[in-house]
C-alpha positions as MATLAB code, in Angstrom:
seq = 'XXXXXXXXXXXXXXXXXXXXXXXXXXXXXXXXXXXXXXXXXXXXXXXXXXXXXXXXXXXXXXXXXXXXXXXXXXXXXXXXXXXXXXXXXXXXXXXXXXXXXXXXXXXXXXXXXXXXXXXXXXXXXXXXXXXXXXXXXXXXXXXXXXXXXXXXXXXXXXXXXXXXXXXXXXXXXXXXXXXXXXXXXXXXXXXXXXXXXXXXXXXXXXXXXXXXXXXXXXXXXXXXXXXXXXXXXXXXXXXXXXXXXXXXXXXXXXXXXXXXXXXXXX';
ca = [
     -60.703   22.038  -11.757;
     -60.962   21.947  -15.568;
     -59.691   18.982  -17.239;
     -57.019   20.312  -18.976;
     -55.249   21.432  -15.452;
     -55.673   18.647  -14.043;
     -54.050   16.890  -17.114;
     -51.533   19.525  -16.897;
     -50.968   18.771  -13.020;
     -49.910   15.403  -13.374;
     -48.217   15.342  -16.177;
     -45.736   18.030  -14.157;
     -45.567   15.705  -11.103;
     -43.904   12.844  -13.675;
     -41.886   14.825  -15.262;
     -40.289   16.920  -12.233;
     -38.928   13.549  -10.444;
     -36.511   13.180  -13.244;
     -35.903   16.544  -13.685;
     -34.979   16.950   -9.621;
     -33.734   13.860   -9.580;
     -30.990   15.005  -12.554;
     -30.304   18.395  -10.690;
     -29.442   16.071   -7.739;
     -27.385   14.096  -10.016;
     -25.997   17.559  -11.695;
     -24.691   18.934   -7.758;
     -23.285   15.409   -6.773;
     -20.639   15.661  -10.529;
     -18.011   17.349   -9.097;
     -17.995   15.123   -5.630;
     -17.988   11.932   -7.891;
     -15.281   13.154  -10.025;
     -13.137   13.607   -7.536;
     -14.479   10.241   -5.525;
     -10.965    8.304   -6.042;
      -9.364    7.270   -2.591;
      -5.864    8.155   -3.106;
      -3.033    6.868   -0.868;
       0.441    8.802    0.141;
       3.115    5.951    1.056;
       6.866    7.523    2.105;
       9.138    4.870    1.477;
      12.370    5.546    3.815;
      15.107    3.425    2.516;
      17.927    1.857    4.151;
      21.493    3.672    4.179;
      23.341    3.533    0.850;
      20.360    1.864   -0.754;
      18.044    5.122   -1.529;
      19.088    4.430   -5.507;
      17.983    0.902   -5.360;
      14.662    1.937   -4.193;
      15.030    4.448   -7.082;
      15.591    1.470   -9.780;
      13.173   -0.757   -8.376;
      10.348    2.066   -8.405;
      11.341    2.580  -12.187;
      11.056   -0.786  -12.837;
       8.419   -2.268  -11.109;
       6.072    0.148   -9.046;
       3.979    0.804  -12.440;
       3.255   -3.171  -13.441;
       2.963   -3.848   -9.175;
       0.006   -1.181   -9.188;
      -1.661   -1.549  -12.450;
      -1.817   -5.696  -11.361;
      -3.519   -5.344   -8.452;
      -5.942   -2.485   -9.249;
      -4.686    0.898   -8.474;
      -2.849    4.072  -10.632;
       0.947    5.559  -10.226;
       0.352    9.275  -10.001;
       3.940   10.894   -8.917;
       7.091    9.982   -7.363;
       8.451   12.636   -5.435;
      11.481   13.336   -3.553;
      12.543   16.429   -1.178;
      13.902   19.535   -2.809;
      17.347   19.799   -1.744;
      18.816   17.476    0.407;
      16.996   14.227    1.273;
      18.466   13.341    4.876;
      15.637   10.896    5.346;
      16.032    8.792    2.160;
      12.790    9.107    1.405;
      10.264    9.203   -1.823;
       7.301   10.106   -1.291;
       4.754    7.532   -4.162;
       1.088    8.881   -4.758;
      -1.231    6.030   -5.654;
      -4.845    6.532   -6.855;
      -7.642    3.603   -6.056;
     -11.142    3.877   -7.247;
     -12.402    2.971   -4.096;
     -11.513    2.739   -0.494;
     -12.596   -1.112   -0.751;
     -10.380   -1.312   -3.681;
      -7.301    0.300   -1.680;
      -7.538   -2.180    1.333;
      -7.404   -4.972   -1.426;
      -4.640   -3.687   -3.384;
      -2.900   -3.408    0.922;
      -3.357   -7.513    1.092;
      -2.650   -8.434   -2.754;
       0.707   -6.762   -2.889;
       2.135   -8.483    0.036;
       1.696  -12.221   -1.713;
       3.278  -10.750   -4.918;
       6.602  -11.799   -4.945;
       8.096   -8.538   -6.882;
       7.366   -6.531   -3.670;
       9.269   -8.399   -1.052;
      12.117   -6.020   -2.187;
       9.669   -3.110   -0.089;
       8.198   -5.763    2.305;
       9.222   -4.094    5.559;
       7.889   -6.856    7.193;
      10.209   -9.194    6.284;
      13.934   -9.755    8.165;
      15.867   -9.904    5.393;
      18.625   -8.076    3.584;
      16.984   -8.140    0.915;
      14.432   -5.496    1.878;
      15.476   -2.022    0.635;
      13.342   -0.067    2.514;
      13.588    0.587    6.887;
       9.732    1.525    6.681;
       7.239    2.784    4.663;
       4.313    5.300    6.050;
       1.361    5.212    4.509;
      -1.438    7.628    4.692;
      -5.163    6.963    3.174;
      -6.763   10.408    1.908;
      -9.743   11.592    0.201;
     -10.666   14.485   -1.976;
     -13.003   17.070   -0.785;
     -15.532   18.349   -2.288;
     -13.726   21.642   -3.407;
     -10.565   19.841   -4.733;
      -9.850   20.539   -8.758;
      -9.941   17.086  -10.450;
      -6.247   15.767  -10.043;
      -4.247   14.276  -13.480;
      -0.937   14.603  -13.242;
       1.427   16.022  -15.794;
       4.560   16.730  -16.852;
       5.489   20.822  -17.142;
       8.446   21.857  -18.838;
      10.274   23.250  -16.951;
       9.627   20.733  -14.081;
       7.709   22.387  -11.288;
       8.241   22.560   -7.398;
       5.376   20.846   -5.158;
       4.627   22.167   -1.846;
       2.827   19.609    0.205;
       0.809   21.457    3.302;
      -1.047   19.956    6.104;
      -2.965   22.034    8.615;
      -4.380   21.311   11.997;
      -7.111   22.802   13.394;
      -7.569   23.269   17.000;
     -10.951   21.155   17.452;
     -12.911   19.081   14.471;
     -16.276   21.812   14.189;
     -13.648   24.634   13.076;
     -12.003   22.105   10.570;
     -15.477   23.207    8.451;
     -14.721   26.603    8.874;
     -11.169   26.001    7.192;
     -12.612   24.011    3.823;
     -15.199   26.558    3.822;
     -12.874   29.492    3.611;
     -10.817   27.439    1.470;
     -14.179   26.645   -0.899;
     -15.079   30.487   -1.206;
     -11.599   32.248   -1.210;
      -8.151   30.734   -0.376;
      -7.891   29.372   -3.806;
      -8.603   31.893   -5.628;
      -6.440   33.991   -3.980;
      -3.573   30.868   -4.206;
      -4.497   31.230   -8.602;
      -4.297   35.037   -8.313;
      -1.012   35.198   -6.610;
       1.085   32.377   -9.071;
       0.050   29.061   -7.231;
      -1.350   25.963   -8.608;
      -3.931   24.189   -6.850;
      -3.103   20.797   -7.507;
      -5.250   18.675   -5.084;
      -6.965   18.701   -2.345;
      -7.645   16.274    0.625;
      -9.444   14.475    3.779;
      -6.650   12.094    5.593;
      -7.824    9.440    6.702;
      -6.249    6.853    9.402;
      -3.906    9.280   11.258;
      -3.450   10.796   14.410;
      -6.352   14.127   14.716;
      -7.328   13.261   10.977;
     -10.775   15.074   11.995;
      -8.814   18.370   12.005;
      -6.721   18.286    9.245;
      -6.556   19.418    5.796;
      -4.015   17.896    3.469;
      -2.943   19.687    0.042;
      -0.773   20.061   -2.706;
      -0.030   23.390   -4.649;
       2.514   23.700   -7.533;
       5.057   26.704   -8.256;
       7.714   27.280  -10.590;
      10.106   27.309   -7.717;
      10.478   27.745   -4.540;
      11.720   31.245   -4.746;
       8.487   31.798   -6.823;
       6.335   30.372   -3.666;
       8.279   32.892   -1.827;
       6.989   35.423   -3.696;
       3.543   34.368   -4.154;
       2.830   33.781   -0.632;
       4.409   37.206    0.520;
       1.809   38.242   -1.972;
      -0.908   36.499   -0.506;
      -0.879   37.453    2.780;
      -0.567   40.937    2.181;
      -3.679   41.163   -0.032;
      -6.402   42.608    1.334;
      -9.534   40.091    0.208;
      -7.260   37.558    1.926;
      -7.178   39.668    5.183;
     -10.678   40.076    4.794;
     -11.896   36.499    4.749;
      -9.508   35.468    7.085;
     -11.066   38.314    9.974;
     -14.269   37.139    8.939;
     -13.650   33.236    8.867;
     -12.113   33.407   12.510;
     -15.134   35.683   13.811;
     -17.572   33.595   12.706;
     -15.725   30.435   13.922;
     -14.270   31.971   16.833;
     -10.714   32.320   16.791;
      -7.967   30.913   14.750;
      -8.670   28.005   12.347;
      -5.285   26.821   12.587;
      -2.974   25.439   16.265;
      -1.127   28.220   17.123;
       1.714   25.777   17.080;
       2.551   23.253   14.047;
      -0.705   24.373   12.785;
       0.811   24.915    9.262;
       3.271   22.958    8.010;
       5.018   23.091    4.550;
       7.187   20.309    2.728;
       8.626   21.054   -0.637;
       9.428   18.302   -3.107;
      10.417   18.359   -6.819;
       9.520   15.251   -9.288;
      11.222   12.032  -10.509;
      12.735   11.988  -13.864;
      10.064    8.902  -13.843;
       7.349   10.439  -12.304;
       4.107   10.955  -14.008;
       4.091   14.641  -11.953;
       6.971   16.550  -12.435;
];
């Protein structure tokens, strides 16, 4: 081989492994964007003391997180009437290590003990707190919450899928055409997750969408599921997977809530 090919050659071999090695880099940018472990805790308080949760929240929640390592996202409360007493608080961590920290750190601080469900006191304003540990997938639109004017309407939807293998099928029709069709029809994609540390976590999707109101998610969902690309790729998702991506029963299920005046999402 002449010399100059041979120069040629090698001087492609070095410079390919950074060039692959940036294309790697270049496909892995929108996982690690999104590779925050976020955290969904539903604080249920105790009878007549729902606005006391509400004023310590206000006052407290934002120097309790920043302290101990993790970011207030939204504060969010059922639209309509709350029966439970509950507010729903979305945390952000920059690591799963970092969230199991932040889960021992908090209970030594001494402005928490007012949340401390552990503790038999009166003092406590909560009767229990749920938490739930979830992680964006690879699809989800980076998350940064805002304030729209007019405030907005948040429809929190968890799905189940009959077995784990068809829970790929669901992220993959999700990935290549639910939402666009959610964008086309009116809906916001907001978020979207992995749960981690609950019961069949392996087949369930966790999401958030935003609307201007619920009458508006109505509307945009009638919408949806009468237009024909979403009848398409829903024949052709459950052929290839075979059968329904979603249990027959509580397979869907769809919680509105509406924004804090103190929330950072509204």
């Amino acid at each position: 081989m002449p010399a100059f090919l041979i120069l040629a050659v090698a001087l492609l071999g070095v410079l390919s492994g950074p060039l692959l090695a940036a294309d790697a880099d270049a496909a892995k940018a929108p996982d690690q964007a999104n590779s925050g472990q976020y955290e969904l805790l539903v604080i249920y308080a105790k009878p007549g003391k729902l606005d006391r949760v509400h004023d310590w929240l206000r006052a407290h929640q934002d120097e309790v997180l920043a302290k101990h390592g993790a970011a207030n996202l939204g504060f969010l409360v059922p639209a309509g009437e709350n029966t439970d007493n509950k507010i729903l608080c979305l945390h952000k961590y920059p690591s799963l290590p970092a969230m199991l920290a932040f889960s021992k750190a908090v209970k030594a601080d001494p402005l928490w003990a007012a949340l401390d469900t552990d503790k038999d006191s009166p003092d406590v304003l909560a009767s229990k707190i749920e938490k739930i540990g979830l992680k964006t997938t690879d699809y989800s639109p980076q998350f940064t919450p805002a304030k729209a004017s007019p405030a907005r309407v948040f429809e929190l939807r968890t799905y189940t899928c009959p077995n784990p293998e068809k829970l790929a099928f669901l992220h993959e029709r999700f990935r290549d055409h639910t939402m666009k069709l959610f964008a086309k029809h009116g809906m916001e994609n907001l978020v979207y997750w992995n749960p981690k540390d609950i019961e069949n976590a392996d087949r369930k999707l966790v999401y958030f969408l935003a609307h201007k109101s619920q009458d508006a998610a109505k509307e945009s969902f009638g919408a949806f599921r009468k237009d024909p690309d979403w009848l398409a790729a829903r024949e052709a998702s459950e052929k290839k997977a075979g059968g329904s991506l979603t249990e027959k029963e509580g397979g869907v299920l769809s919680e509105f809530f509406i924004g804090t005046e103190y929330s950072p999402l509204r």
